[in-house]
C-alpha positions, 0 to 999 in steps of 0.5 A: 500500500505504501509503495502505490501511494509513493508511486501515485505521489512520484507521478504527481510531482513529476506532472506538476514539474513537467508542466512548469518546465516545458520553458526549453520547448517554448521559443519567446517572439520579441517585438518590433523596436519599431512599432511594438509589433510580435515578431520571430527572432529570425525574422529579417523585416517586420511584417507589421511595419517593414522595418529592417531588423538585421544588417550584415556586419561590415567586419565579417559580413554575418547578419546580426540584429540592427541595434546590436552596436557589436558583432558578437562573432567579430567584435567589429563596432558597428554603429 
């Protein structure tokens, strides 16, 4: 009897967990800089305003965010 109840409490712990840490599924949008509306990390353009949300650094040529003043790859300052 013990071993049922510790089995049924083993399996309500791990059910209460799995639904609060599912974080490492979720992919969080970000919003537009611009204009506030939702967007995906890897969108180019935002699809509400059509403003441009990645420049090529001018130091290795790899895209990076618009506001980002360094390339996290090169260290070049782009301002």
């Amino acid at each position: 009897m013990i071993l049922i109840g510790m089995i049924l409490l083993t399996m309500a712990i791990y059910y209460i967990y799995e639904k609060r840490c599912n974080c490492d599924i979720h992919i969080e949008n970000t919003l537009c800089y611009n204009c506030g509306y939702e967007i995906k990390e890897d969108f180019h353009y935002c699809p509400q305003c059509k403003e441009s949300l990645k420049k090529k650094c001018s130091g290795c040529g790899k895209t990076i965010n618009i506001q980002w003043r360094h390339c996290p790859y090169c260290d070049k300052i782009d301002i």
